[in-house]
N, C-alpha and C positions, 0 to 999 in steps of 0.2 A: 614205142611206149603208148600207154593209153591209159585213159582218167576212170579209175572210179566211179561204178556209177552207185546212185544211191542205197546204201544197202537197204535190209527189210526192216520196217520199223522196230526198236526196242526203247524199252523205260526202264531197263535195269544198269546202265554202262552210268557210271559217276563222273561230275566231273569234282575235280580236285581243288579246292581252294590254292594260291598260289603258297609255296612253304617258303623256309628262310634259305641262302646261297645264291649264287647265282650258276647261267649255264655255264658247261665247259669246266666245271671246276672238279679238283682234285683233290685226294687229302694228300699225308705227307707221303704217300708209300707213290708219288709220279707227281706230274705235270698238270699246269693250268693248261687251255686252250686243246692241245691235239693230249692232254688226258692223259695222267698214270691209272694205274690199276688202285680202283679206288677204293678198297678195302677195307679200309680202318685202319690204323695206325697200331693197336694191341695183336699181339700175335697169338693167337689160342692154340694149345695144344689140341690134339685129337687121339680120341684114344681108338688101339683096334684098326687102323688105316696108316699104313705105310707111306703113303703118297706124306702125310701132313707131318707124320714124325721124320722120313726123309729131309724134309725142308727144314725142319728144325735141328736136324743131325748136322746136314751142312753147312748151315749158317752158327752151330757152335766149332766145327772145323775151321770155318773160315776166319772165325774170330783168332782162336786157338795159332794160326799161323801165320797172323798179322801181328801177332804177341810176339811169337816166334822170330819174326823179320823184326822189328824194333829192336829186338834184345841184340840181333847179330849184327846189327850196322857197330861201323867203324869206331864211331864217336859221336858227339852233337854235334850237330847241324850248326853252322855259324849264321848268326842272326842278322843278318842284312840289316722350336716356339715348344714350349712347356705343357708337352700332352702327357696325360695320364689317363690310365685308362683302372675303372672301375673292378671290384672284383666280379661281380657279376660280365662285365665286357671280357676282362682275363678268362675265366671260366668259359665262356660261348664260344672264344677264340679255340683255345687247348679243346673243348668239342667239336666244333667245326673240323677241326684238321681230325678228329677221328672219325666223326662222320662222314669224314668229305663232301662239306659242305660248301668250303672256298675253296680255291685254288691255293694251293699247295706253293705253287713257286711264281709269284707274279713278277716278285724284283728282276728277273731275268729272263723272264718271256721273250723278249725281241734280241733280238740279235745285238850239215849237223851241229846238233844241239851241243851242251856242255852236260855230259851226263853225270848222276852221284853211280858209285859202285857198287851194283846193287850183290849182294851174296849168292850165291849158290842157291836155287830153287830148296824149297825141306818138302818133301811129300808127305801130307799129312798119314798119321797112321789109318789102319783100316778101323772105323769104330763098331764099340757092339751095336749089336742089335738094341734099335730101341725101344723099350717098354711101353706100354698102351697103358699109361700112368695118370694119375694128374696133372693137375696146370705146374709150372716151374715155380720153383718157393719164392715168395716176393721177399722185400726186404726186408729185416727183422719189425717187429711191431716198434720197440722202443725208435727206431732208429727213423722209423715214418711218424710215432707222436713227435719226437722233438721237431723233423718237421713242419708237421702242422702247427705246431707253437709261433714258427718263426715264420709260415705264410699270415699266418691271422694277426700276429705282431706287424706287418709290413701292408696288411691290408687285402691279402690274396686269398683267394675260394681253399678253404681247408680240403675238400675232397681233392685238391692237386699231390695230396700229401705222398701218398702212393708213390704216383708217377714221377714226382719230382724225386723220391727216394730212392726208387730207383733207378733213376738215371745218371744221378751224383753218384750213388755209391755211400759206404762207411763215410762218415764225416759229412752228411750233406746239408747238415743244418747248421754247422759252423762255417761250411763252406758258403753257403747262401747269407751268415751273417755277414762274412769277410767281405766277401763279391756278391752284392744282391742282383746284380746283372748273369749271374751264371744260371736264374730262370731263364733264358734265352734259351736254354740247351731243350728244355721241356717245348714239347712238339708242339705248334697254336702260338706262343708267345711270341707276342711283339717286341720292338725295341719299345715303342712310347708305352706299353704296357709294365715292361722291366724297369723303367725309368720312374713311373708312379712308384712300384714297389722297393723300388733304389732309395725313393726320396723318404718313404715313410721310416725306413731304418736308419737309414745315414742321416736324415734330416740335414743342417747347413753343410755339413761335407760333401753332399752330392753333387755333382753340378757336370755341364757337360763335356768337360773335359778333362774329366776323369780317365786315365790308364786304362782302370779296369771297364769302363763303357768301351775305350775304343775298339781293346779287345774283343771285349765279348761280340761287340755292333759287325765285325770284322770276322769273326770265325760263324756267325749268325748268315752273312752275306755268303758266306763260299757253301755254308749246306744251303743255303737257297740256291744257289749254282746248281749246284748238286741234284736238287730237285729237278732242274730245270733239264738235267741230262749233261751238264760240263763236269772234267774231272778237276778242270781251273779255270782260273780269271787271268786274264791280262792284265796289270797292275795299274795302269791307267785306267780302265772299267769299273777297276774294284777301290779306288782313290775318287774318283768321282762319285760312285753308290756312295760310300762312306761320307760325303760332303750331302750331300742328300739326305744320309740320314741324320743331320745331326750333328757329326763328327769335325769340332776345329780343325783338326789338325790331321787328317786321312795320313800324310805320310810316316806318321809318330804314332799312330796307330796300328798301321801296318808292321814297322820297324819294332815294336812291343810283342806285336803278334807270335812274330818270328822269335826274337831273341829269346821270348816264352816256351816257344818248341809246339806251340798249338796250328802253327804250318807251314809249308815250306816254300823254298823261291825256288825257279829255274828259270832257266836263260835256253831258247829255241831260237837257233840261227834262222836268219831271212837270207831268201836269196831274189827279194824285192828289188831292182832297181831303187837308188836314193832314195831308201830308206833309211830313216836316222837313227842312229845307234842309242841305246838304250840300258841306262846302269839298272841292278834288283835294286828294290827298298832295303836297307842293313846289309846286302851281299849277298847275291842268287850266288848257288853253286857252282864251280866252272868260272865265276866274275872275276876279271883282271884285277891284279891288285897291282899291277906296274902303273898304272894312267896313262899319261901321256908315249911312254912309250911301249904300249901293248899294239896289238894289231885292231881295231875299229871296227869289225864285222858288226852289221846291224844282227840285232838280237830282237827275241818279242821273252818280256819279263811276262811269268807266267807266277801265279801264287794260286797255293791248293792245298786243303786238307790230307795231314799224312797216311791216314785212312787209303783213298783213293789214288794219290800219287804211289804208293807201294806198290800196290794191286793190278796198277797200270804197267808198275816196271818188271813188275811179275810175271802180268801176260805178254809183254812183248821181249821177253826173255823165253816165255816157254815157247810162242810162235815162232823166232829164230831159229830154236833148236828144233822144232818140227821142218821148218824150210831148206834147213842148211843141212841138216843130218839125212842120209839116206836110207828108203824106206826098207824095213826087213822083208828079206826075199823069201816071200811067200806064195811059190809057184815060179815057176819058168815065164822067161818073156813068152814064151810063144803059148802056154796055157793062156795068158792075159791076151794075147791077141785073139786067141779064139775067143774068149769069152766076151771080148769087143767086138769081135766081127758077128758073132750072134745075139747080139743087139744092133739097134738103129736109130740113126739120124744122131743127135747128142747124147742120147746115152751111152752109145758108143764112145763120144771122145770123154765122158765123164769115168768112163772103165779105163781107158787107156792115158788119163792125166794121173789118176790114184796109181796104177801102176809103178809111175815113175816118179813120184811127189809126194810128199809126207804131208802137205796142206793143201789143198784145192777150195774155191769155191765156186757153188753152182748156185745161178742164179735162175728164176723164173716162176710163174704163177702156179695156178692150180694145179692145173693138169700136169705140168713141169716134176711133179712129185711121183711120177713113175717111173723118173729116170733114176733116183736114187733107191728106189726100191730094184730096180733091175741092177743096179752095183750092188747092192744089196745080198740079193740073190745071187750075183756071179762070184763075188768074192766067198760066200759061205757055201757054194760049189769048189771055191779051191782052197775052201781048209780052213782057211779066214774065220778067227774067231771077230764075227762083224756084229754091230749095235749099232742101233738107231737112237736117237733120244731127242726129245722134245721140250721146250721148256716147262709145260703143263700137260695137264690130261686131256684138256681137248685136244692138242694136237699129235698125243701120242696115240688115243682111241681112233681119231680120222689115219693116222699112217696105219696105225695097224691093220686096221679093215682093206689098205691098199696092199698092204703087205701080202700077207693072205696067212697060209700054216704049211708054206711050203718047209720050211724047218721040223724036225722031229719034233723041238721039244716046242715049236708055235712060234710065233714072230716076238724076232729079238729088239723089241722097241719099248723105250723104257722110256720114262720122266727123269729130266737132266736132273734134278736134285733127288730120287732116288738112286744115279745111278751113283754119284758121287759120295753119297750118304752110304753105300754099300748094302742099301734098301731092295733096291731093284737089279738086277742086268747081274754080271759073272762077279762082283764083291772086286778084291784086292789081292795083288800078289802082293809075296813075302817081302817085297822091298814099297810099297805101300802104292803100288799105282795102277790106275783100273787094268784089269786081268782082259783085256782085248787087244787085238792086233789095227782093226780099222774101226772108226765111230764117226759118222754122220751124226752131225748136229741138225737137227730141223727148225725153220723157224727161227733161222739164226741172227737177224736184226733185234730180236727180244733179248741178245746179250747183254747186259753191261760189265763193266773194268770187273768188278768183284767175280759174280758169276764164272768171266770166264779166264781170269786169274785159278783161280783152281780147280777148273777146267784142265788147263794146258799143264799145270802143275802136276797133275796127275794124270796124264798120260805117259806110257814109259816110251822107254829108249825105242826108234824104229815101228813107231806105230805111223797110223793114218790119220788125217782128221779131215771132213768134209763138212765145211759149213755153208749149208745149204737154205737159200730163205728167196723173199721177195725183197728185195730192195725197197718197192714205193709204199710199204705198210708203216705204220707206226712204230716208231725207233722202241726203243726200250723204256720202263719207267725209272729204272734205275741208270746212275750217268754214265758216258759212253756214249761211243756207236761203233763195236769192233768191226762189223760186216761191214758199214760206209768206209771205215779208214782203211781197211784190205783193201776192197777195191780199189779204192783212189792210188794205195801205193804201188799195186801192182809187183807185191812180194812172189806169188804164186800161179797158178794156172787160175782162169776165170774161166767156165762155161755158161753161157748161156743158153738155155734151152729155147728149142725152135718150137715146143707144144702150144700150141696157141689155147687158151682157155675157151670152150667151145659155149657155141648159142648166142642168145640176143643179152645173155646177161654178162656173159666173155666181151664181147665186143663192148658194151657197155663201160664196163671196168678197167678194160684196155686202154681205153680213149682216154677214161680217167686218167691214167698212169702219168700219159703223155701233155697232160693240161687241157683232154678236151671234153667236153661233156656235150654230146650228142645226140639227137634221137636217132632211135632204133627201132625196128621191125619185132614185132615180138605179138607175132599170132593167136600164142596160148598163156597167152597172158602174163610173160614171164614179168614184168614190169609193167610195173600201175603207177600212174602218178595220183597222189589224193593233195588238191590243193584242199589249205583249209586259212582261216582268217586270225584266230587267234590260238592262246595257247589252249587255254578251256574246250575248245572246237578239236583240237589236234589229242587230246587226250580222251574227249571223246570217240573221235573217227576211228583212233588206234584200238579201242577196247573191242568197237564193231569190227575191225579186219580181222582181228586176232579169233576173237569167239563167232563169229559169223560168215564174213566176206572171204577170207581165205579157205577154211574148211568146204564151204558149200562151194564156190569159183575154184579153187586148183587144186580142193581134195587134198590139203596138210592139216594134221589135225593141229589144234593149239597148243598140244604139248610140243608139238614139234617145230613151230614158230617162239623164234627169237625175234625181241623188239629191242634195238638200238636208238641212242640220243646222245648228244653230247655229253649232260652233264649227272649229275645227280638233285641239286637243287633245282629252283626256278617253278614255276608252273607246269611244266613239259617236262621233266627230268624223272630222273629213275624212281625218286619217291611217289612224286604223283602218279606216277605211270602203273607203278607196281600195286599201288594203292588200289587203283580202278578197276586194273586185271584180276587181283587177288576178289575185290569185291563182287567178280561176276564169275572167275576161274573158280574159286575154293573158297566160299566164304565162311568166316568163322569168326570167335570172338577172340581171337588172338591172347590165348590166354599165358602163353610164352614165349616171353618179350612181342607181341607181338604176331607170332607163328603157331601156326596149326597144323597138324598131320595134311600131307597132300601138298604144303606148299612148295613153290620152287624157289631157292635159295641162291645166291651168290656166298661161297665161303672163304676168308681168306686168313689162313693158316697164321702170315705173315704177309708183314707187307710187300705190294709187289706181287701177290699169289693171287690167283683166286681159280677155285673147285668149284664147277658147278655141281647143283643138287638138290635134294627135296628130304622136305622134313617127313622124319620116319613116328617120331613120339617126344616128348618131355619126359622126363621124370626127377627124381632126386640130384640124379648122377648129370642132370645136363639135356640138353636139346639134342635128339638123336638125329642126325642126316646119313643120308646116303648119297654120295660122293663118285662116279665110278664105281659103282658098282661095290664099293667097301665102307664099310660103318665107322661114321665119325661120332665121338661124341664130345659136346662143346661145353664147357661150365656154364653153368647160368650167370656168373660173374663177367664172363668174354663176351656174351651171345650181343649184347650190344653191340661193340664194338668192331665186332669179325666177322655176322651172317646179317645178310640183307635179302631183301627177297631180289628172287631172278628174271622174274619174268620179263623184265628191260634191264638192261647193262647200259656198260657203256663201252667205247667203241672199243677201248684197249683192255679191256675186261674180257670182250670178246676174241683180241685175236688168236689164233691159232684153230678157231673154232671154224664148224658151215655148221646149217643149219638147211634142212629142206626150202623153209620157208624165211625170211627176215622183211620188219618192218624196221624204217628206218624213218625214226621220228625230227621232224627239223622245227621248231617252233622259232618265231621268229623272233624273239631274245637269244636266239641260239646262233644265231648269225657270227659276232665276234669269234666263236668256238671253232669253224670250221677253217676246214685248208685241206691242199690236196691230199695228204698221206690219212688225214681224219673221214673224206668222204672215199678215198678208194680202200681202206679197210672197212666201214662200215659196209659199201653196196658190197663188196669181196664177200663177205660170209653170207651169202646168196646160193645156196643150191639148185634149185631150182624156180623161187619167184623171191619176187623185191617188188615190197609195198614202197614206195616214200611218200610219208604225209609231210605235206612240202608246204611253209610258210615263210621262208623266209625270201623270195623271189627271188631278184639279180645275186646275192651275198652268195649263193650257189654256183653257178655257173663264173662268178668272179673269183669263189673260193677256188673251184679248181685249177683255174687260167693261172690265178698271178699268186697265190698264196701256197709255195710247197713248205718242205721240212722247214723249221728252224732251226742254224744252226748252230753246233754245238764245239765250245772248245777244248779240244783233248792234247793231250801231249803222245798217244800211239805210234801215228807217224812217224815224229820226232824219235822216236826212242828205238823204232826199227830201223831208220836210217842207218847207223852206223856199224847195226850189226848184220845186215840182209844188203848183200851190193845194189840188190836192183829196185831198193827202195830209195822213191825220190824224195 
């Protein structure tokens, strides 16, 4: 590595007054600290671009057969200091979380079973084709005024009206007269926020031990779980949050929760040594109802949103059925041998585990991604109707480019929510499930429970599935970690690929992996280090690498540099950053929302998404971007909320993506933010150079060492155990 040396004078690069947020933060669509995808919370349609109507296809399937699964279960579930906050404060909150401004999921930052019967998989049907239309119809108007009546009766910003209508639903201003705590459900709000506007409506009824507070305070804590990447709580975590917030009486609260049908308990055996057994709140499912003389197996009481616990029992019902069932005989053993034995080193054993496996996973870094393309290729040699698919367009543009055209009709690598939206890749057979024999998942730690619930739902009988990723990048923004808990259970074949990521920037990244952060040799400059003092200086230095220092030293033009940072707020963060760049890249009078023809865009569809792109025009119809290569265009209603400029991301914004070039901005309020899976995704989208403008000192080299993933709790494991013998 080597320092920076002074670039050539300039008076044009800004520095940025410090804005509102802090680093590291997220809105609701991911994570504080290691970062969800920070998008905005409103989901914009797009029109004329498959990719965005895709996402929005699947995520109304997915809804559609969560509806579906509630109707088919059995029966009900058996049920087991005086802040207020301002409407102006309520207001900058519910912004905040769509700017992503704060962090998203703070309450939960730090760190066989007794199953319910779950029904028979429904594969959703094949949907049409969808229209390059307008934005989806909001709520009726009456049904948002009466709303606003009863936010400004209670003391709450009227522009919530909207959002809060439609998140309720028909009835949501009687509903919010009934339970003024059910503003909780609106994305931003706080409990002490819910609690002022509890108190201006109910006036002396209010108070803090109220049913409907502990409720609400209770179903509010498990989507902050949520946020945070858990698909549940351990009921002791979630009985303490609750005493914390407020709540007399966490276990009465809990027990209301449930009886309510707003979420559920389970019971996951331990096989801890003297651990002590443990009853659900009102009665997890599976709970002894003999007492004393039932058998005493220690249990861990788990409580979670029906949402996410379906979803969860979904995908490890559809993963059983992939591990257990044997794959359709698609070529002769000895075809598959050959086409193993004409590859090498692990891609070989990655041909010869799909062979005989209906699930595999393969792990490894960059370069690791030719091995799947070589299965790829061998299997659509022997007939194999085979797909690739990505969770985004970065990383289905970078496969495909590895891919190549060796295929007639070009490389069959599609966008996981195109392909399941029947947007993209071979659509749907007549019995509703993707029309392919083998699919590689790429990038497959960006799963969460939803995603890949109807994922595995929709594959049919005697297919393949290879989920293929880097384990040490950034887990998912949504909750889950299906890749970590495969592995751990050890259902399936694991390959690891022996490709080592090449050069001084491989070695680099490696070390990271491992908890070490090292100097390295790097002749041509692959790795620069730019210390700088503060955050002002760091937004400066960045603007000079980006338009000058890089260009002129390693020959990337700046369209082709990507700049990374923790957060989106702060002084250093993607605002300020994009701010400075756009002032010296493209400057303009931002006369919508803010954007000019030329600029570079973050878009996200939906939360959890995001398109990179550049603005093509404005007009009547909306902000026109190009996206991959396909025309989006955004309502001027959304444009806030869903496009931000691009030119700095943030880390999980980025994955999937390289970049020729990446600066990697660390300003030293940025310190709290980092950990190892946050700093070896960032330097990772490194092609060939990696600026880091580095301010934050030791918080570096310590982030790597002692701060990895944080962990997340799911019930996967548990739920495969009893149906996969060789899951521990």
């Amino acid at each position: 590595m080597s320092t920076e040396p002074e670039p050539a004078p300039e008076d044009t690069a800004e520095t940025v007054e410090p804005g509102p947020g802090t680093p590291g933060s997220a809105d609701a669509s991911g994570t504080g600290g290691e970062g969800g995808d920070e998008g905005g919370d409103a989901a914009a349609p797009a029109a004329q671009v498959s990719e965005t109507e895709a996402e929005l296809a699947a995520q109304r399937v997915e809804r559609e057969r969560i509806e579906r699964r509630k109707a088919e279960k059995q029966g009900p579930i058996e049920a087991g200091g005086k802040l207020s906050g301002t409407a102006a404060d309520l207001l900058a909150a519910v912004r905040a979380v769509e700017g992503g401004e704060k962090p998203a999921a703070t309450v939960f930052g730090d760190p066989g079973p007794a199953r319910r019967q779950a029904p028979e998989p429904v594969r959703p049907p094949r949907p049409a084709p969808a229209e390059p239309s307008a934005a989806p119809a909001g709520p009726p108007p009456e049904t948002v005024e009466a709303v606003r009546r009863v936010l400004a009766e209670g003391g709450a910003p009227e522009v919530l009206a909207p959002q809060t209508a439609a998140v309720l639903g028909d009835g949501a201003a009687e509903a919010l007269r009934t339970d003024p705590w059910q503003l909780l459900r609106v994305g931003g709000v706080r409990p002490e926020q819910a609690d002022g506007f509890a108190r201006a409506l109910l006036g002396a009824e209010c108070g803090p031990d109220d049913e409907r507070r502990g409720r609400a305070v209770t179903v509010w804590l498990l989507e902050q779980a949520a946020l945070a990447g858990h698909t549940a709580l351990e009921l002791a975590r979630l009985t303490a949050t609750l005493a914390q917030r407020g709540v007399p009486d966490p276990d009465a609260a809990v027990q209301s929760t449930l009886a309510e049908g707003e979420a559920l308990a389970f019971q996951d055996a331990l096989d801890e040594p003297g651990a002590r057994p443990e009853r659900a709140a009102g009665g997890a499912e599976g709970a002894d109802e003999e007492g004393e003389g039932a058998d005493e197996r220690p249990v861990r009481v788990l409580i979670g949103l029906e949402r996410y616990a379906l979803a969860e029992e979904s995908l490890a019902d559809g993963l059983a059925r992939l591990v257990n069932a044997a794959p359709k005989q698609d070529g002769s053993a000895a075809d598959w041998e050959r086409a193993a034995d004409s590859a090498q080193g692990s891609a070989a054993e990655l041909i010869r585990a799909v062979a005989g496996h209906g699930l595999v996973l393969h792990t490894g870094g960059e370069a690791s991604l030719a091995e799947p393309a070589a299965l790829l290729h061998a299997a659509q040699a022997l007939g194999l109707r085979a797909w690739a698919a990505a969770p985004g367009p970065l990383g289905r543009d970078r496969f495909a480019a590895l891919l190549g055209s060796a295929a007639a009709e070009g490389p069959a690598v599609v966008t996981l929510a195109g392909l399941l939206a029947g947007a993209e890749g071979p659509g749907r057979d007549a019995d509703g499930a993707v029309d392919l024999d083998l699919l590689v998942v790429l990038d497959a730690p960006q799963l969460d429970v939803e995603a890949g619930a109807l994922l595995a739902e929709s594959l049919p009988d005697g297919a393949r599935l290879v989920l293929a990723g880097d384990p040490a990048v950034l887990g998912s923004t949504g909750p889950g970690r299906i890749f970590a808990d495969l592995l751990a259970a050890g259902v399936c074949p694991q390959i690891a690929s022996r490709l080592p990521d090449p050069g001084p920037l491989g070695e680099l990244v490696s070390g990271i992996g491992i908890g070490e952060l090292g100097q390295v040799e790097a002749p041509g400059k692959e790795v620069v280090i730019v210390p700088v003092r503060e955050a002002g200086e760091a937004v400066h230095r960045t603007v000079q690498l980006v338009a000058d220092s890089v260009p002129r030293a390693i020959g990337v033009p700046a369209e082709e540099t990507q700049v990374i940072t923790p957060g989106h707020g702060g002084a250093a963060g993607t605002r300020a950053l994009n701010a400075a760049l756009k002032e010296r890249l493209n400057p303009g009078p931002g006369r919508f929302g803010g954007f000019d023809p030329g600029d570079r865009v973050a878009y996200s569809p939906a939360p959890g998404r995001t398109l990179p792109g550049r603005v093509v025009k404005a007009d009547a119809d909306g902000l026109h971007l190009s996206c991959g290569g396909e025309d989006v265009v955004v309502p001027k209603d959304r444009v806030e909320g869903s496009v931000r400029h691009g030119w700095a991301l943030t880390a999980h914004q980025a994955v999937g993506g390289r970049w020729p070039a990446v600066v990697v901005v660390l300003p030293g309020d940025a310190a709290q933010a980092l950990s190892r899976p946050w700093v070896y995704t960032a330097f990772g989208r490194a092609a060939r150079h990696l600026s880091v403008v580095h301010g934050v000192e030791q918080a570096l080299p310590r982030a790597v060492a002692e701060i990895p993933a944080r962990p997340r709790t799911t019930r996967l494991p548990a739920l495969l155990a009893p149906q996969v013998p060789t899951a521990g």
